[in-house]
C-alpha positions in Angstrom: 237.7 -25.0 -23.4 236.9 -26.2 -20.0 233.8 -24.0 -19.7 232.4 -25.4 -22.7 233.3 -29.1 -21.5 232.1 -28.1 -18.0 228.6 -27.0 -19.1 228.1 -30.6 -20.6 228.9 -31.8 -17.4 225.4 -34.4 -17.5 226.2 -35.4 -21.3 228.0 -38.7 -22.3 232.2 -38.6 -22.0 234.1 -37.2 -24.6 236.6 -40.3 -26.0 239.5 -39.6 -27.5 241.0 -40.7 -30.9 243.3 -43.1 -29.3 244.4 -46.1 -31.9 241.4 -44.6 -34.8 243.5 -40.8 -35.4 245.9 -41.5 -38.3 249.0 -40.7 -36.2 248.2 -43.9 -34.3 246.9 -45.9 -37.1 250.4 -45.1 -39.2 252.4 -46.5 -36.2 250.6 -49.6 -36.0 250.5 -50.1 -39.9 254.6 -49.7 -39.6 255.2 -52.3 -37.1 253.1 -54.5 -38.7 255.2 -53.8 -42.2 258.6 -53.9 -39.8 257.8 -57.2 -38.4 256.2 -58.8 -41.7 259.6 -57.5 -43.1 262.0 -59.0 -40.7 260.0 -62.2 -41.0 260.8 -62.0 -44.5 264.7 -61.6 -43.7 265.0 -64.2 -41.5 263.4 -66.7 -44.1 265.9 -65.6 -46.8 269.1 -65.6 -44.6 267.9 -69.6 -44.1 267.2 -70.3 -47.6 270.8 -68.7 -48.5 272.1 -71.2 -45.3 270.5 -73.8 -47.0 271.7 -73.5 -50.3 275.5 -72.8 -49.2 275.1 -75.6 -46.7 272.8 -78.1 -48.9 271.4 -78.9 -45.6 267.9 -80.5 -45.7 264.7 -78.3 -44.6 263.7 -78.7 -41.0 266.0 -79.0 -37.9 264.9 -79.6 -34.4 266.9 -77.4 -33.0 265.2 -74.6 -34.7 261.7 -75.7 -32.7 263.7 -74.7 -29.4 265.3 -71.5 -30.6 262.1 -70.3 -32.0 260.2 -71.1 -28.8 263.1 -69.7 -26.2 262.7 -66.5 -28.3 259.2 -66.5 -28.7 258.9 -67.2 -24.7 261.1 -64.4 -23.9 259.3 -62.1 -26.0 256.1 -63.0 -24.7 257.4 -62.4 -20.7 258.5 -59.2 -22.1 255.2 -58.0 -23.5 253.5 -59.4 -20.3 255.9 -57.6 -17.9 255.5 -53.7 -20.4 251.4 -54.9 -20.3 251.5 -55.0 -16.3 253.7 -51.7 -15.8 251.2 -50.1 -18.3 247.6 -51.5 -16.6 248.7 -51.1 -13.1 249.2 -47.3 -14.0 245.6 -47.2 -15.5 244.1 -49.2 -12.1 246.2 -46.4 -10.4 244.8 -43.4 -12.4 241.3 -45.3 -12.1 241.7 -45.7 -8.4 242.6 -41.7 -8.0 239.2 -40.5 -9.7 237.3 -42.8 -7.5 239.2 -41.2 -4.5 238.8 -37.6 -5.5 235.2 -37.6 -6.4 234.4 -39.6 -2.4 236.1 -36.4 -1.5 234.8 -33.7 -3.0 231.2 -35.5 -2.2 232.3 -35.8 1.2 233.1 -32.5 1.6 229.5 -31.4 0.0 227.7 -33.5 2.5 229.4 -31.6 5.6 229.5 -28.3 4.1 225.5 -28.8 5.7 226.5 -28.6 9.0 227.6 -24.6 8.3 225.9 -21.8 9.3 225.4 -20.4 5.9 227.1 -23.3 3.5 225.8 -21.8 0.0 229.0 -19.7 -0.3 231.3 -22.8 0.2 228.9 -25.0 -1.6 228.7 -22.4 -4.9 232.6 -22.5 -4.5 232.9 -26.7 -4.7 230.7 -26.4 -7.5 232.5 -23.8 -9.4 235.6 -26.4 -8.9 234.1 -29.7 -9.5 232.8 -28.2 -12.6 236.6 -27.2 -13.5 238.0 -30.8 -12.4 235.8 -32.8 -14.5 236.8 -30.3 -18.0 240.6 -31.0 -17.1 240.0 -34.4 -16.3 237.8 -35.4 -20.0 240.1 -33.5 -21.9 243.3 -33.3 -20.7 245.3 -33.0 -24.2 243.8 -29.5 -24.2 244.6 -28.1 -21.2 245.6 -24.8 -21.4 247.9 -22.3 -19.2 244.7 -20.4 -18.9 242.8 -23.7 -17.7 245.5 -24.4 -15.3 245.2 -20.6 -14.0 241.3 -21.2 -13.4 242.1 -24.3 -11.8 244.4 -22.9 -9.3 241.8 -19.6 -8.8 239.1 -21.9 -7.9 241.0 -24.0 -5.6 241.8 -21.0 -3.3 238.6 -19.2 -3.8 237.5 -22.5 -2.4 239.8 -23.1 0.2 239.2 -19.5 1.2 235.6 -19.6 1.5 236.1 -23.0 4.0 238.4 -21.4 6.2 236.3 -18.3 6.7 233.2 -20.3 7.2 234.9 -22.4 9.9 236.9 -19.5 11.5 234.1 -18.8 14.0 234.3 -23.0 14.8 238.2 -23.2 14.4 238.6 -24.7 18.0 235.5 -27.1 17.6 235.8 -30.6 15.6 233.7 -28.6 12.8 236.9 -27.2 11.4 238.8 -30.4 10.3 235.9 -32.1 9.7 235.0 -29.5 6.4 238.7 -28.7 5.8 239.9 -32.6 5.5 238.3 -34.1 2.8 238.9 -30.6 1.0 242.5 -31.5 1.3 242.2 -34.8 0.4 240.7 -34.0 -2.8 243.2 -31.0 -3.9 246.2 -34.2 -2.8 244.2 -37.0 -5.4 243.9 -33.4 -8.1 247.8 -33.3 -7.7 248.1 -37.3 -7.6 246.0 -37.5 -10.6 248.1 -34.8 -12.7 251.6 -36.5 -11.8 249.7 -40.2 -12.9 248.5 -38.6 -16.1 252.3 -37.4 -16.7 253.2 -40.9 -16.0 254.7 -43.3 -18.6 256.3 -46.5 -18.9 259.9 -46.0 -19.4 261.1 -45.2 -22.9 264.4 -48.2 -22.7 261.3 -50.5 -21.9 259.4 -49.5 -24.9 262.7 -49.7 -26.7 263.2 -53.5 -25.7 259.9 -54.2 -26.2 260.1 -53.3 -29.9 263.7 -55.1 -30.6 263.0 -57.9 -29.4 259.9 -58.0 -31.4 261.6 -57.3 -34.5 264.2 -59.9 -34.0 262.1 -62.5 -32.8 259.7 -62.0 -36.1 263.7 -62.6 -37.2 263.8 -65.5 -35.9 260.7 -66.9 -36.7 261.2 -66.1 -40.3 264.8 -68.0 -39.8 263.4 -71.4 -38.2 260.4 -71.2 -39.9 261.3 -70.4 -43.8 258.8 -72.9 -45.7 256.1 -70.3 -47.3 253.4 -73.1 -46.1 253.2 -71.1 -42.5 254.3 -67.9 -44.3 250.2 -66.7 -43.1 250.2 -68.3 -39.6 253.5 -66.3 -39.0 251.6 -63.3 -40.6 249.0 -63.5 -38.6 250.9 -64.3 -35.0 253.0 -61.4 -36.0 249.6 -59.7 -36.2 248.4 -60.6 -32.9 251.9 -59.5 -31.4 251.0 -56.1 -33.1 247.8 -55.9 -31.2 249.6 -56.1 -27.8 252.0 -54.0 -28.3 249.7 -51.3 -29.3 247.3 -52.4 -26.3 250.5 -51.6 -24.3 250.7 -48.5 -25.9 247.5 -47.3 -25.6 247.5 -48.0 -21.9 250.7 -45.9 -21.9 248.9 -43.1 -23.7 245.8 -41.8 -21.5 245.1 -38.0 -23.0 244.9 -40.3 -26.6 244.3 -43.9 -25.9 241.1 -45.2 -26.4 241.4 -47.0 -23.1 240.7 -44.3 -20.6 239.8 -43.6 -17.3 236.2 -42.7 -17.3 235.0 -39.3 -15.2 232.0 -40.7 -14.2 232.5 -40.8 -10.9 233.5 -37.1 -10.5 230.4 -36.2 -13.5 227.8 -37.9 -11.1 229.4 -36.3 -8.3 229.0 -32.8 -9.7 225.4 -33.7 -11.1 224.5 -34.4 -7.6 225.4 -31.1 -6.1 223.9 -29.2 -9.0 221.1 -31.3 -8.1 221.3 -30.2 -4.7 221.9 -26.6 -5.4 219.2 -26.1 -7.6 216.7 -27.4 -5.2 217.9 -25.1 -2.3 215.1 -22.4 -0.8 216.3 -19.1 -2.2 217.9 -17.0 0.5 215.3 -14.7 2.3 215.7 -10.6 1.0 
């Protein structure tokens, strides 16, 4: 898998599924039926209230229960929206690190005596980084294994071609950025695995379904029977923007590679020009 992702390194990005694959699609076709349905509740528990109560249509105090719950709900969706975009700024923020690096590290890989072993190496693992980064619901143990091999094959070739300069400023000035980009690798990974907690989500989706409760209680007439439909629509889409967020090996909001795909164009680029060592 990565190889084959890997070679198509100067191609356009792979996007996933995300809210278009049925599995998504049936979850966002059953909120909309849960919340429709516990609109639906709500008005007939009034109209029984009514009837047992012969109380007149129309109350003001329903007006400030329906928009105490409604507000609630709507700082809860904007509190789950933040936790879940300020995790994709994060995982954004990471890629734009770890490509700097890796280029970094390609630009003063020059100053070696012989650089094409190191450079062939930074390739070999750029190449790797940008297949686990497109398509990281596929990853494999065997991926991860190539991974790791091609980070030490790496990091082995730069300590060997420093060794002779290991008491000159050369040495940290190759080996740094090399570490900085295997730290954003691992910060990236642990951001991927990174989700908003499940009590949240949990919350999130009560509240909805009793506020679409509520709304169906202080708002009974059938006249706004559509305008609830389609507010309880709306509230649907946020949620599942929330959830899509949340979801970055699926979602079709992702973090785009391009930064690490120009990145690794750019040292192909640079390989391919290189003067063919001298036999």
């Amino acid at each position: 898998m990565a190889e084959a992702v890997a070679a198509d390194a100067r191609g356009g990005m792979v996007e996933p599924a995300g809210l278009t694959s049925p599995p998504a699609l049936a979850v966002l076709i059953g909120l909309s039926l849960a919340l429709f349905a516990a609109r639906e509740l709500g008005a007939m528990l009034r109209r029984r209230s009514m009837l047992r109560a012969r109380a007149r249509d129309g109350s003001e105090d329903d007006g400030f229960v329906l928009s105490g719950a409604l507000g609630l709900l709507a700082l809860l969706v904007a509190f789950t929206f933040g936790m879940g975009l300020e995790r994709y700024e994060e995982r954004r923020m990471l890629v734009l690190a770890e490509a700097s690096a890796l280029s970094t590290a390609w630009d003063r890989s020059q100053l070696l005596a012989d650089p094409a072993p190191v450079r062939a190496a930074l390739i070999a693992y750029a190449r790797q980084r940008v297949a686990l980064g497109r398509d990281v619901g596929e990853i494999t143990e065997a991926d991860r294994a190539g991974l790791k091999a091609a980070r030490r094959l790496l990091w082995d070739r730069a300590v060997a071609a420093v060794a002779p300069d290991r008491t000159t400023p050369i040495a940290p000035f190759l080996l740094t950025p090399l570490d900085e980009a295997f730290d954003r690798a691992a910060a990236r990974e642990a951001a991927h695995e990174a989700r908003i907690p499940s009590t949240v989500l949990f919350a999130l989706l009560l509240y909805a379904l009793i506020s679409a409760g509520v709304l169906g209680y202080a708002a009974p007439s059938p006249n706004v029977r559509w305008v609830s439909y389609g507010m309880l629509g709306l509230l649907t889409l946020a949620i599942a923007l929330t959830l899509d967020l949340d979801q970055p090996g699926v979602g079709t909001i992702f973090v785009s590679e391009r930064p690490m795909v120009e990145a690794l164009a750019e040292m192909e680029e640079v390989a391919a020009m290189a003067p063919a060592p001298p036999r």
